[in-house]
C-alpha positions as CSV (number, residue, x, y, z in Angstrom):
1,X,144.3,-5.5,-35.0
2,X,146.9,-4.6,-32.7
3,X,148.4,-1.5,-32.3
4,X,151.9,-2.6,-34.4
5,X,150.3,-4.7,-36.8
6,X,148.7,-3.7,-40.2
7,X,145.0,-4.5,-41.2
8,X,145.0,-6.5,-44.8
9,X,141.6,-6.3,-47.0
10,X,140.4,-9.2,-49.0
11,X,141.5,-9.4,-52.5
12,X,139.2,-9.7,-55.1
13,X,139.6,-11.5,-58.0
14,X,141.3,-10.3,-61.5
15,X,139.5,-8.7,-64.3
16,X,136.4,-11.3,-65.4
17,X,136.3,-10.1,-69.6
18,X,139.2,-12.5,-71.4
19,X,141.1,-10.6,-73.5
20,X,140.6,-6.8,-72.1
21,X,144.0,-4.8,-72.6
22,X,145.0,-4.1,-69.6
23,X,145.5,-8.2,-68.9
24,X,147.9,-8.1,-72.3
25,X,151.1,-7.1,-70.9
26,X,153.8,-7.0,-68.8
27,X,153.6,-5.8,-65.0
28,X,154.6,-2.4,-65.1
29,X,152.5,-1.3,-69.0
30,X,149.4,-3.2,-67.3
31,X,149.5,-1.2,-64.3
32,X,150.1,2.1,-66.6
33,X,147.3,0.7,-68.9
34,X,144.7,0.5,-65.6
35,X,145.1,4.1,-65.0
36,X,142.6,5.5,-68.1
37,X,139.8,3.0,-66.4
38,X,140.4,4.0,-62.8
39,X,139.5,7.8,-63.7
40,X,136.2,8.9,-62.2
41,X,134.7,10.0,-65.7
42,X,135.4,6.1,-67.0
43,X,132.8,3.6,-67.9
44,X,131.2,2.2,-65.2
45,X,131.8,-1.3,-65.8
46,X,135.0,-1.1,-66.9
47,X,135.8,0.5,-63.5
48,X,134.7,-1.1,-61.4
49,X,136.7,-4.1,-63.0
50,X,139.9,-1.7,-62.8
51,X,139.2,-1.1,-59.4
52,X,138.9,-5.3,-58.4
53,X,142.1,-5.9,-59.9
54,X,144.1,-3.1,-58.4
55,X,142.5,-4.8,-55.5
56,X,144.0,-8.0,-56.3
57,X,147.2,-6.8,-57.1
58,X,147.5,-5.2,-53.5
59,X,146.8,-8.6,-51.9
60,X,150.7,-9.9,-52.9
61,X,154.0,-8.1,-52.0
62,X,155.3,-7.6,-55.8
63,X,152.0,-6.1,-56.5
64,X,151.7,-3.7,-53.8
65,X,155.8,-2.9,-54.8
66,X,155.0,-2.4,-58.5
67,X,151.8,-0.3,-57.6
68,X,153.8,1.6,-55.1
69,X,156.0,3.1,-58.3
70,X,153.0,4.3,-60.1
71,X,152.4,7.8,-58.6
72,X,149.3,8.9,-61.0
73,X,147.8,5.6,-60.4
74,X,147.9,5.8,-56.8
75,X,146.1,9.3,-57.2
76,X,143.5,7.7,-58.8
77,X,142.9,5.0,-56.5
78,X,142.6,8.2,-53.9
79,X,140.1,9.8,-55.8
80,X,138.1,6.6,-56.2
81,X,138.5,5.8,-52.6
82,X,136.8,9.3,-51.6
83,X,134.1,9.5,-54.7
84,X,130.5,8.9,-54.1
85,X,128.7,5.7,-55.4
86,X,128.2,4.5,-57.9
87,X,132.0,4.6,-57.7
88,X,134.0,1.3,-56.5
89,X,135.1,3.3,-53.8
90,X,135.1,0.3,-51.5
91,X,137.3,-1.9,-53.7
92,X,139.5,1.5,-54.1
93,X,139.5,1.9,-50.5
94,X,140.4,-1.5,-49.5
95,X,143.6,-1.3,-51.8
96,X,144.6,1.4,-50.1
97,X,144.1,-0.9,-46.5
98,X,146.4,-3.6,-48.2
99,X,149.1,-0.5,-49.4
100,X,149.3,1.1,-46.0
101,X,149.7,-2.3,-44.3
102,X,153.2,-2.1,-45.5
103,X,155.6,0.6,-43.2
104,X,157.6,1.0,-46.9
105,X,155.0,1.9,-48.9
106,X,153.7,5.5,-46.6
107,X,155.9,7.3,-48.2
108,X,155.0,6.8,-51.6
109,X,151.6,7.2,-51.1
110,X,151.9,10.2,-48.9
111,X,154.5,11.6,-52.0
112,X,151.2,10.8,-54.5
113,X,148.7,12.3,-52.2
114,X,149.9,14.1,-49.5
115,X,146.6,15.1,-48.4
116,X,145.9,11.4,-47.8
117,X,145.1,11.4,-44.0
118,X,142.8,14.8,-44.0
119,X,140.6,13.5,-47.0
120,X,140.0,9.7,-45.3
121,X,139.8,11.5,-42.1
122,X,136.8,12.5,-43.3
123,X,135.3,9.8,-44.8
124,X,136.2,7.6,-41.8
125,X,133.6,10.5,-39.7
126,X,131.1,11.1,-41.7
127,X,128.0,9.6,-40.6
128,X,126.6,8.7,-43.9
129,X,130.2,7.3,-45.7
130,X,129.2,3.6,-46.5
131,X,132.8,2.7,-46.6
132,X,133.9,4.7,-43.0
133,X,135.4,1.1,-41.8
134,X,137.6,0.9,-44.7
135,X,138.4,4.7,-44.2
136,X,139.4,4.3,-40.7
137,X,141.5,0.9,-41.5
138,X,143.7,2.4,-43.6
139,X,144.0,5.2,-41.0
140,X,144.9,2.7,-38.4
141,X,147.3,1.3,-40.9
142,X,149.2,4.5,-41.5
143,X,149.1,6.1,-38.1
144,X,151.6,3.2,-36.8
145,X,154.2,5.4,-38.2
146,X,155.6,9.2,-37.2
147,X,155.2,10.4,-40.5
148,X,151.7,9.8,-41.4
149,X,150.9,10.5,-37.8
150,X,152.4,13.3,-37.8
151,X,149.4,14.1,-40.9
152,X,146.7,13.4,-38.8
153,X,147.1,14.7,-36.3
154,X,147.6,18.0,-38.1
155,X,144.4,16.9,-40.3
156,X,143.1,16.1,-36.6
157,X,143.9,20.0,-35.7
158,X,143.0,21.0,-38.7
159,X,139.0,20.7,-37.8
160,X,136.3,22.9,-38.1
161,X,136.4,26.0,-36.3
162,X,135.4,25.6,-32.7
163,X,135.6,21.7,-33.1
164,X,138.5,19.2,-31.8
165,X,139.3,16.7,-34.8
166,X,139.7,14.5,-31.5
167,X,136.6,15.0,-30.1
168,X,134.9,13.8,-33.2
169,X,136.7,10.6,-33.2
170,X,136.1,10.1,-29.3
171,X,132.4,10.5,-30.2
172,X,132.7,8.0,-33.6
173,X,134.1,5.5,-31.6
174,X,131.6,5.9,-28.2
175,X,128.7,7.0,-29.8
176,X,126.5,3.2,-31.3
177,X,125.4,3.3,-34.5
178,X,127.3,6.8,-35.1
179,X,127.0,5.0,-38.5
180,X,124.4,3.0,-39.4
181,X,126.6,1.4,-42.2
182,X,129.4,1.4,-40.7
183,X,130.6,-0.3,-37.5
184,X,134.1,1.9,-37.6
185,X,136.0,-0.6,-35.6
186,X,139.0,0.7,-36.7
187,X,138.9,3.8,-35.0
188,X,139.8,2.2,-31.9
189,X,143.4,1.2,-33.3
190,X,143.4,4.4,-34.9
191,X,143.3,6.0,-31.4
192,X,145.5,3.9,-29.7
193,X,148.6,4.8,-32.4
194,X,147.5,8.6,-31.9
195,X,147.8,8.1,-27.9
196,X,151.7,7.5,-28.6
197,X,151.6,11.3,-29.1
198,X,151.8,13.3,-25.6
199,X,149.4,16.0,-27.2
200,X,146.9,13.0,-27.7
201,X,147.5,12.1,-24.3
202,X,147.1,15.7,-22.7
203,X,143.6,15.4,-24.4
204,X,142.2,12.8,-23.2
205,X,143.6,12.9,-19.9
206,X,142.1,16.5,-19.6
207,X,139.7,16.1,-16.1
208,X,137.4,18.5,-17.5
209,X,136.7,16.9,-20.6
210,X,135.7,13.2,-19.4
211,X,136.7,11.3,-22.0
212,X,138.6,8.3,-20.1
213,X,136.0,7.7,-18.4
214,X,133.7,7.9,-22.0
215,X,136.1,5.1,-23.0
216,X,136.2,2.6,-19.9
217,X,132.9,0.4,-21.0
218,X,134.2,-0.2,-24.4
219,X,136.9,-2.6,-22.5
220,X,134.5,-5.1,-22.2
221,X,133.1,-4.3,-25.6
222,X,131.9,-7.6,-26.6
223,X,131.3,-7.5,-30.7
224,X,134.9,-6.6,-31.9
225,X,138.3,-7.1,-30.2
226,X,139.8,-4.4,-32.9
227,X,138.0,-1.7,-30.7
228,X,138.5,-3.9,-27.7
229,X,141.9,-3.9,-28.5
230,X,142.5,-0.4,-29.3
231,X,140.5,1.0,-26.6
232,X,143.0,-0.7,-24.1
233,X,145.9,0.0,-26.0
234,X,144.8,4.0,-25.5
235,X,144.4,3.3,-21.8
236,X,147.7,1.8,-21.4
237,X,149.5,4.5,-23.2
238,X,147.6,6.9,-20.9
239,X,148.7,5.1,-17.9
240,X,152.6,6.6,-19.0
241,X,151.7,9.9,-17.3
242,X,152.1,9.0,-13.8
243,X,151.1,12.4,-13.2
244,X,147.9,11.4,-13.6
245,X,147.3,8.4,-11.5
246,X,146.4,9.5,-8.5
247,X,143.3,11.0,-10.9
248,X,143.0,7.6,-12.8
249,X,142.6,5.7,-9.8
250,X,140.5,7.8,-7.6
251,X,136.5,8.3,-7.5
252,X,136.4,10.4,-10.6
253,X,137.8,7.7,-13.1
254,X,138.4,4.4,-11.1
255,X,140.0,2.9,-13.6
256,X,141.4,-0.6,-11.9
257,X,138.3,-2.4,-12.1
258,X,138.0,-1.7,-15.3
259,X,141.1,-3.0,-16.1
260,X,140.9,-6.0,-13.8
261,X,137.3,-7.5,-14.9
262,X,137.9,-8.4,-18.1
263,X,141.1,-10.7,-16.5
264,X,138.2,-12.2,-13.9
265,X,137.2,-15.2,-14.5
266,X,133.9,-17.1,-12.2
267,X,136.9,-18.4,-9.5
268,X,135.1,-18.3,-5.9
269,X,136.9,-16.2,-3.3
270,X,136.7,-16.5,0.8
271,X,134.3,-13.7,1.8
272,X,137.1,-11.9,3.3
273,X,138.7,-11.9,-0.3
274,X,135.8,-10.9,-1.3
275,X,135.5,-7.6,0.8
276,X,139.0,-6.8,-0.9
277,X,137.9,-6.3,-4.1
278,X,135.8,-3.6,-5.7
279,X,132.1,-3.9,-6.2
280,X,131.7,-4.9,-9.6
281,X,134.7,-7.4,-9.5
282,X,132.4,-9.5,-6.4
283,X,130.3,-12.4,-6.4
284,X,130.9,-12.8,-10.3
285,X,128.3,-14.9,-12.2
286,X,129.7,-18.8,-12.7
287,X,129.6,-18.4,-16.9
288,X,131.9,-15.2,-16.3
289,X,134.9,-15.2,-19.3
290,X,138.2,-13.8,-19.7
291,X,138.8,-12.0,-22.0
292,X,140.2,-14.5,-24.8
293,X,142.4,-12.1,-27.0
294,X,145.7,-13.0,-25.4
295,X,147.2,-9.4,-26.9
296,X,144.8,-7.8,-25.1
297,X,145.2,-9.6,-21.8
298,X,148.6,-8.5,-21.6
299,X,148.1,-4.6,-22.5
300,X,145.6,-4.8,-19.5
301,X,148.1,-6.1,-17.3
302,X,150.7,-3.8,-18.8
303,X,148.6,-0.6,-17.8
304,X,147.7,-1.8,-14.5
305,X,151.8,-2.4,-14.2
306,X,152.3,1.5,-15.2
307,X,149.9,2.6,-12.4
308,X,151.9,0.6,-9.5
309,X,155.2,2.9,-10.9
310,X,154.6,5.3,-8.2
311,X,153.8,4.1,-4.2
312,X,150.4,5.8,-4.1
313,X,150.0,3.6,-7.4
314,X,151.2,0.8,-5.8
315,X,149.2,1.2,-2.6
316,X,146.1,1.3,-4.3
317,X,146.0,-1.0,-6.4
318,X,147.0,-3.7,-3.4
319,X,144.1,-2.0,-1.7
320,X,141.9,-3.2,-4.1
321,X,142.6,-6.7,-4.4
322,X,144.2,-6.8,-7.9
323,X,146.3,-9.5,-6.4
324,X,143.6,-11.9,-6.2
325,X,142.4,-11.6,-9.4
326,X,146.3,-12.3,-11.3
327,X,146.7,-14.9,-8.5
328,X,143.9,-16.7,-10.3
329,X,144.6,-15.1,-14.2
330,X,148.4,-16.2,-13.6
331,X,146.6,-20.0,-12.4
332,X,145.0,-20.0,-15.5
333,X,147.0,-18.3,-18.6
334,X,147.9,-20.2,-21.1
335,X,150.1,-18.0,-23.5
336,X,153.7,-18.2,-21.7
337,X,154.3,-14.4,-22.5
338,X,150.9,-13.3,-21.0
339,X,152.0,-15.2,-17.6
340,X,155.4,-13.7,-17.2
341,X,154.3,-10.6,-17.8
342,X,151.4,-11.5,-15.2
343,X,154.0,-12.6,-13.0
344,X,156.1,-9.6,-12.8
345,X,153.2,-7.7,-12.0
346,X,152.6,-10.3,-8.9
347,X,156.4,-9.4,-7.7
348,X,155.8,-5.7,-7.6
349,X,152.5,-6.1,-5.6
350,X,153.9,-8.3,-3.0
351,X,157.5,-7.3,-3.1
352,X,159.5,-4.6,-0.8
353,X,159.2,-1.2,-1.7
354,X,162.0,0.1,-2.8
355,X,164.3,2.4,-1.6
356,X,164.4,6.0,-1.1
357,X,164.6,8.0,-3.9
358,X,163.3,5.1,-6.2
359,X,159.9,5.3,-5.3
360,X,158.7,6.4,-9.0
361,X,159.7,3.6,-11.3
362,X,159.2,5.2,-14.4
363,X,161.7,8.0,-13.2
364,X,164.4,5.3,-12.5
365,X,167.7,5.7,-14.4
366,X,168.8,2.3,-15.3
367,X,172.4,2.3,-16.4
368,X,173.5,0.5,-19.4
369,X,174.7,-2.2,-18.1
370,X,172.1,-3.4,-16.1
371,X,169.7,-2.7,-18.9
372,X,171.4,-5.2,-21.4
373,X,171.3,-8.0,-18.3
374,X,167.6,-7.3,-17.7
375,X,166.7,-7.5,-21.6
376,X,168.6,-11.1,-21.5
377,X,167.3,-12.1,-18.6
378,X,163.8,-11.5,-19.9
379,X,164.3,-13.1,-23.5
380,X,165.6,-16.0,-21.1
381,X,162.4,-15.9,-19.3
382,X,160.1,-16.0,-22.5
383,X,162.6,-18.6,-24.0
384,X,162.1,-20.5,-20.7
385,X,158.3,-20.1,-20.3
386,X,157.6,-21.1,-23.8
387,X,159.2,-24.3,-23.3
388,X,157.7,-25.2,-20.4
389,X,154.6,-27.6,-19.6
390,X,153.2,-26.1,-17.2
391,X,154.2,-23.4,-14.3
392,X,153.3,-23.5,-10.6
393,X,150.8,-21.7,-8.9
394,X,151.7,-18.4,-7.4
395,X,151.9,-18.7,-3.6
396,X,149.6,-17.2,-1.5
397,X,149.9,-13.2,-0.8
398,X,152.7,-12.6,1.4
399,X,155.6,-9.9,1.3
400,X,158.8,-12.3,0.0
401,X,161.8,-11.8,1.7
402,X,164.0,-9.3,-0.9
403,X,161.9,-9.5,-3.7
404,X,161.9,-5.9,-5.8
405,X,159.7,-4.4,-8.3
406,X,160.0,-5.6,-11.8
């Protein structure tokens, strides 16, 4: 999952015994009629049944609208989400996945249960919760917007005494087989929403703490591109505070090749290229892969892009070869957006500094104006590059003659 999309459970199917009541009538009385066989003291059967059709109800728009309207039902399905087995707390919990998938429907379930966040919070890091993925999905799901962000984080804060809520997640998500039934995935998107938040940032960019550098490995994290993806999506976010670059980029972190590997792919380089780039970026083997989630490809390149927004930035990051490896990423991308984002990366490596005063990009007041022309002209670009065949190769590295940073 990306960082602005929502995860979507399965549905199951509807109720299997013809006839039952709660199939008998119209939309709004059969969702009423579920809510007796939801409770947590009803027959186990019969819940269980309740709980697969809920399910199936959240898998289609006017369902998840006519459970959205339903306040004592979508308590229920809470309670059931959070309640040990032999509850259908999975089924629960991945109806609450499909409802928090929609933006409209946080506030009604945050109205129903506004303790929503802390109690899944929870679930999603306990070691033992069977159903932690689901947990953290619908987390992930809810965090993409300020409100329910806003929630955890406080349900984040709100941790034992002497124990960061975000430490715990950090160590979820770092930490193999934190649970043995779970593979919590999701946590990784669920970070990479939280990073939007500067107090998210100032944690893990603390130097004391080490947590970037806890993170880093997971980029090539080879079993799930959801963690893949959020992982990087934290990074990039982190990458804003220029303020920390020089740190991100030196000994202590080095962060670029990390960044950089998972856009190698086997190419061969002169052995003078070769000296240019870091260690672990040389000599790769001939089976080497990019990575092949295009959405991630370009939030690497997007956080290497942020650390060239200051001259240091810029100076190291030519200083370690990155041109070479999007010289031969740009030769190769297929997905048109990937490669013009890839190419204005390219422009700001080998480009002319730019003038005094504008050293730090990110600090550069653009007015209006030009801001509208540089939004057209990029839609024209990713109209353009989408229709076309096939782009050239990017020339060899040289400093082109009035060509400024993107």
């Amino acid at each position: 999952m990306r960082e602005n999309e929502g995860v979507v459970a399965g549905s199951a199917g509807g109720l299997a015994s013809v006839g039952s009541p709660i199939l008998e009538a119209g939309p709004k009385a059969e969702a009423a009629k579920l809510l007796p066989f939801l409770a947590l003291g009803a027959r186990a059967d019969l819940q269980a049944a309740a709980a697969q059709h809920v399910l199936a109800l959240t898998g289609s728009g006017p369902g998840r609208t006519l459970l959205a309207g339903q306040a004592a039902l979508l308590r229920a399905l809470v309670e059931l989400a959070v309640a040990p087995a032999p509850a259908p707390a999975r089924d629960a919990a991945r109806a609450l996945v499909n409802l928090a998938a929609d933006p409209g429907l946080h506030e009604p379930l945050l109205a129903a249960e506004p303790g929503l966040p802390a109690r899944l919070l929870g679930c999603a890091l306990d070691p033992q919760w069977p159903w932690a993925e689901e947990a953290a999905a619908v987390l992930a799901n809810l965090s993409r917007e300020p409100v329910p962000c806003t929630a955890l984080m406080a349900a984040l804060a709100a941790a034992e005494p002497g124990e960061s809520g975000l430490e715990r997640l950090v160590l979820a998500l770092c930490t193999p087989g934190y649970n043995a039934r779970a593979p919590l995935h999701y946590l990784g998107p669920m970070l990479s929403n939280l990073s939007q938040r500067p107090a998210t940032r100032a944690f893990l960019l603390n130097h004391d703490r080490c947590v970037v550098q806890r993170l880093l490995p997971l980029t090539q994290y080879p079993d799930s591109s959801v963690r893949r993806g959020g992982v990087v999506g934290t990074l990039r976010n982190c990458c804003f505070e220029h303020r920390h670059h020089e740190w991100l980029l030196g000994p202590e972190v080095d962060i670029l090749p990390y960044l950089l590997l998972p856009l190698a792919g086997p190419e061969d380089f002169s052995e003078e290229e070769m000296e240019r780039l870091p260690v672990d970026l040389q000599y790769l083997p001939q089976d080497k892969q990019r990575d092949p989630d295009a959405d991630i490809r370009k939030m690497l390149i997007e956080a290497i892009m942020l650390l060239t927004a200051t001259a240091p930035g810029r100076k190291q990051v030519r200083d370690q070869g990155a041109y070479l490896i999007l010289r031969e990423l740009h030769n190769w991308e297929p997905e048109p957006d990937v490669r013009v984002t890839c190419e204005k990366l390219i422009q700001v490596l080998i480009g002319d500094e730019p003038e005094h005063g504008m050293e730090n990009l990110l600090e550069v007041q653009v007015p209006e104006d030009v801001e509208r022309q540089l939004q057209q002209q990029d839609r024209q670009e990713q109209s353009s590059a989408s229709g076309a065949a096939a782009a050239g190769a990017v020339a060899p590295e040289t400093r082109s003659e009035g060509a400024a940073p993107t």
